[in-house]
Structures are given as C-alpha cells and as structure tokens.
C-alpha positions in Angstrom: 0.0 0.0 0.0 1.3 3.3 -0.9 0.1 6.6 0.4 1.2 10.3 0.2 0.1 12.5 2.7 0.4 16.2 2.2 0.0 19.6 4.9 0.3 23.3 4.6 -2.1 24.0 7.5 0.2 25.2 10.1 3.3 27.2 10.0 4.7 23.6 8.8 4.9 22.3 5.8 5.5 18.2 4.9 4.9 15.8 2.9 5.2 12.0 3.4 5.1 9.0 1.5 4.5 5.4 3.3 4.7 2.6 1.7 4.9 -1.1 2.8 8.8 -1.0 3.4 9.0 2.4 4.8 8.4 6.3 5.5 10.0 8.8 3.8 9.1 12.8 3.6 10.2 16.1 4.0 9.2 18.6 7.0 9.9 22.1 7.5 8.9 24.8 9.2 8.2 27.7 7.0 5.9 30.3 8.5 4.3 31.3 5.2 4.9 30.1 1.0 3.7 26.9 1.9 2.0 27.3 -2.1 5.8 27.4 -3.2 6.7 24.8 -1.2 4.7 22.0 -1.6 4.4 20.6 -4.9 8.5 20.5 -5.3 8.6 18.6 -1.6 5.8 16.3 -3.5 7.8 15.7 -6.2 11.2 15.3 -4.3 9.4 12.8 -2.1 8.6 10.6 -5.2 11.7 10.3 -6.8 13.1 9.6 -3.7 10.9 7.0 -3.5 11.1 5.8 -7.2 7.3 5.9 -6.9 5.0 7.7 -9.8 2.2 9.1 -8.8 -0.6 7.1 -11.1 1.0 4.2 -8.7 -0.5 5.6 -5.3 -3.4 3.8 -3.6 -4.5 7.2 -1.8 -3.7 11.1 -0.7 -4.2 11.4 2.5 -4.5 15.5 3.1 -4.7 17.7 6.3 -7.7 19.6 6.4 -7.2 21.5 9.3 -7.9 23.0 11.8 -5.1 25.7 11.3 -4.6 28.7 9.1 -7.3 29.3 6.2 -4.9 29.8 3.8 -2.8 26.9 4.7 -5.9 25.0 4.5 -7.1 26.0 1.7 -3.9 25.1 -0.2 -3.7 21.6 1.2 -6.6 20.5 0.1 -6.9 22.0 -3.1 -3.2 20.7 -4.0 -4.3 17.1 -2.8 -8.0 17.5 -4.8 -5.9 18.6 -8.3 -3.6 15.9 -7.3 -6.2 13.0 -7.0 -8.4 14.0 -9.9 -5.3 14.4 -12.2 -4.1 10.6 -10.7 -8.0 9.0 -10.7 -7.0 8.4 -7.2 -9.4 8.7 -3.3 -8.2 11.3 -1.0 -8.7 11.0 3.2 -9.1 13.4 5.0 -6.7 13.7 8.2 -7.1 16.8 10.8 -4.1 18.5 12.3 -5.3 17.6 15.8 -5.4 13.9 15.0 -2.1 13.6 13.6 -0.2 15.4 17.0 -2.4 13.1 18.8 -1.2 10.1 16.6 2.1 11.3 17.5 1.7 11.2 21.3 0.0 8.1 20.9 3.2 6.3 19.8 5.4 7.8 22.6 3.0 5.8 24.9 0.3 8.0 26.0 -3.0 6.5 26.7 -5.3 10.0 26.4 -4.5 13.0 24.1 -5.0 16.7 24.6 -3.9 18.1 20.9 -3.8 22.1 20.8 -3.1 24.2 18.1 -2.7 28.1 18.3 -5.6 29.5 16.9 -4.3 33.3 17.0 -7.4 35.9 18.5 -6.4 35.0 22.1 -8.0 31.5 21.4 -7.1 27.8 20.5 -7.9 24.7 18.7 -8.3 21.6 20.5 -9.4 17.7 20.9 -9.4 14.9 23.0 -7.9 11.8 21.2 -7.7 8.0 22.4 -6.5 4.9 20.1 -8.9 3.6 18.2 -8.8 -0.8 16.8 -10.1 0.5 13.7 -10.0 4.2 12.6 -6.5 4.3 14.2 -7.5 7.5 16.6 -10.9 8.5 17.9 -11.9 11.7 19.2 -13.9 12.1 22.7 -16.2 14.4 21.8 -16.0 16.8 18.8 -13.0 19.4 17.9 -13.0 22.8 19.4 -12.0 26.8 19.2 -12.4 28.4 22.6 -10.3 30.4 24.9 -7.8 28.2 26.8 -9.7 28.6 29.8 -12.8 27.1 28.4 -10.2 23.6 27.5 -11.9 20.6 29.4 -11.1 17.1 29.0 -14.2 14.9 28.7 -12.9 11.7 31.0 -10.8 11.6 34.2 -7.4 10.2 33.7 -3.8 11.4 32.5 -3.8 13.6 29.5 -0.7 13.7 27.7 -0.5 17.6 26.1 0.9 17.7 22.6 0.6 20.8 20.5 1.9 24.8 20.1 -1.2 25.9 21.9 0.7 24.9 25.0 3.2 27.3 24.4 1.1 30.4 23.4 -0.9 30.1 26.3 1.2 28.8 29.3 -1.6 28.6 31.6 -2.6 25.7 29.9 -0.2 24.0 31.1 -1.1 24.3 34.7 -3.8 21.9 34.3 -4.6 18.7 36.9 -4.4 15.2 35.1 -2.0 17.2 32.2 1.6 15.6 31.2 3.5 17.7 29.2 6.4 15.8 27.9 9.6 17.3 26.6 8.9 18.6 23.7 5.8 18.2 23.7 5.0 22.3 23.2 7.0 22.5 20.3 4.9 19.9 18.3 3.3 20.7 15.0 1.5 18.4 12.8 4.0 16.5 10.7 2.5 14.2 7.4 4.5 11.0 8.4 1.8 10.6 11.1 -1.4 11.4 8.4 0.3 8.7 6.5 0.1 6.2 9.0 -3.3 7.1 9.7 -4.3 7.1 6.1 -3.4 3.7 5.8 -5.9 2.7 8.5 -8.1 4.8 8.0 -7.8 3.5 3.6 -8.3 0.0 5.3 -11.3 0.7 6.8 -13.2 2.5 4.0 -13.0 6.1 4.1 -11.7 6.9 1.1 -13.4 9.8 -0.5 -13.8 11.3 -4.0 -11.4 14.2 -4.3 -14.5 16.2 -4.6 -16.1 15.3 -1.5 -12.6 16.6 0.7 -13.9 19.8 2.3 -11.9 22.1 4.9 -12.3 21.7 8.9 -12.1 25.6 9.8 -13.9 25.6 12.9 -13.8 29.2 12.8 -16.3 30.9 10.9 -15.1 34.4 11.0 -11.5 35.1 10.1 -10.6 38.3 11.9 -13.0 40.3 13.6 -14.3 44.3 12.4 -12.7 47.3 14.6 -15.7 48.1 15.8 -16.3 44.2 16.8 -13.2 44.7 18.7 -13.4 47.7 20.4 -17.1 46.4 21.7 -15.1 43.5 22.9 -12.5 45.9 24.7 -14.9 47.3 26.4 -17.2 44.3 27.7 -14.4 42.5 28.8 -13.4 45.7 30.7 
C-alpha cells in the first residue's frame, strides 16, 4: 500500500510518502509560502521513493484546523492531485495527527492544541482507536484556553503549540506535558500512518467530497467588533 500525505495548515509544511517498506518525507517549518513549497517537496518525495504518482493507492490530506490559507492550499493541491491521478483522497485533521504522535510515545489520552491566533485555541481529545487508528472524545473545538476541558478523568498527555502560546494551559490537573511536547506541529509521516488505516477501513473519499475543517467561521473580527469586545471584557 502506498500513500502520500500532504500539509500546509500550520506554520509547517510536509509531505510523506509510506509505503509497505518504509516512510520517507520532507518537513519544514516555513511560516508562510507553503504554495511554493509543496508541490517541489511532492515531487522530491517521489523520486526519492522511485514511486509515480498514477501508482499511489491514496492522498491522504490535512484539512485543518489551522490557518485558512494553509488550508485552503492543502486541500486543493491534494484535490488537483487526486483528480489528475484518478485516485481517493482521506481526509486527516491536524489535531489527530499530534495526537497520533503522542499516541506512539506511549500516551494512553491525548490533549492536541493548536494556536488558533485571536487569544483563542484549537483543541481535541484523542484515544487509540482498533479500527480508525485515533478516535476523538467528543468533537474538535475553538475556545479560549480557559474554556479547554477534557471529557474523562485520567492522565492527559498535552501535545501541541497551543501549549506554548498560552502557558496557563499547562497548569492543568491530570496534564503531562512531555519534553517537547510544546513545540509539536503536525508533521505528514503521522497522516500517512493514519491514512493507511483509516484506507483500510473504508473512508476513502472522492477528491470532490474533501472539504476544509475551519472551525472558525469568522476570520478576523471588524474594529468596531473589537473595540465592543474591549470594552465588555473591561
């Protein structure tokens, strides 16, 4: 089974390529031109690989949460991608793949949070799952970091640059944060490894189907917005 699994939602940018011998991809942390980026880390990826793309089974592709241009770019790159390939995409969120991370460095429950910029974050609770690979408990959020609950009582192992924007985070009971662990963006070797289960157990879409997870419905909010917020919150 070979899969390539692509994301521009963050201020990373990877690509990965998993096959049944091995992972191989490219990461790196560019801040913004993920559209220049991403098609030469595609191709360098494949030829690494010796692999054409007609010979893929899937694209996996990040659909966010994260920035709405970074978003937008990943999935329309993996859409024009598929369609030109006649291959199914799968559709892989940011927060699962830090939590997919976590999950192999042994944690049992997954806090995954993801700087959302506005003084808020994005967030999810994430356990292993037999069949989909990770499950979520309870659906993906944007809120304040105050308003960041976890649904069950247990350890929480903390992954995610959310952490480090809003320290007080941090400071929550039943939270491990392990080294490292604040520093964490997504990275596509992990929504490779997921699209393979997640190919497995039949959730391949048409390219067509692949929509964004923005969460946010507003991207920035009107002066006026803001100053009424100034002054309620005063």
């Amino acid at each position: 089974m070979k899969i390539l699994a692509l994301d521009t939602a963050t201020e990373a940018c990877s690509v990965a390529l998993i096959t049944d011998a091995d992972v191989i991809g490219r990461w790196r942390e560019v801040g913004r031109g993920h559209a220049e980026e991403i098609l030469g880390m595609v191709d360098t990826t494949l030829a690494e690989a010796g692999v054409t793309l007609g010979s893929l089974d899937a694209i996996a592709s990040s659909v966010g949460p994260g920035s709405f241009t970074g978003v937008r770019i990943c999935v329309s790159v993996a859409q024009g991608l598929a369609f030109g390939a006649g291959l199914p995409v799968l559709a892989i969120t940011t927060l699962e793949a830090l939590s997919v991370a976590a999950l192999h460095d042994g944690a049992d429950q997954v806090l995954a949070c993801l700087d959302a910029r506005m003084g808020e974050v994005y967030w999810g609770c994430f356990r292993a799952h037999p069949d989909l690979g990770v499950l979520a408990e309870g659906g993906l959020a944007v809120s304040r970091p105050e308003a960041v609950s976890v649904p069950f009582a247990g350890m929480y192992h903390g992954i995610g640059r959310g952490f480090a924007a809003y320290p007080l985070l941090a400071g929550r009971e039943g939270l491990l944060l392990p080294a490292g662990a604040c520093a964490a963006l997504p990275d596509a070797r992990h929504m490779a490894s997921l699209g393979v289960i997640r190919l497995r157990a039949g959730q391949a879409l048409d390219p067509a189907e692949l929509k964004p997870t923005y969460l946010r419905d507003k991207v920035a909010q009107t002066e006026v917005e803001r100053t009424a917020g100034k002054i309620t919150e005063s």
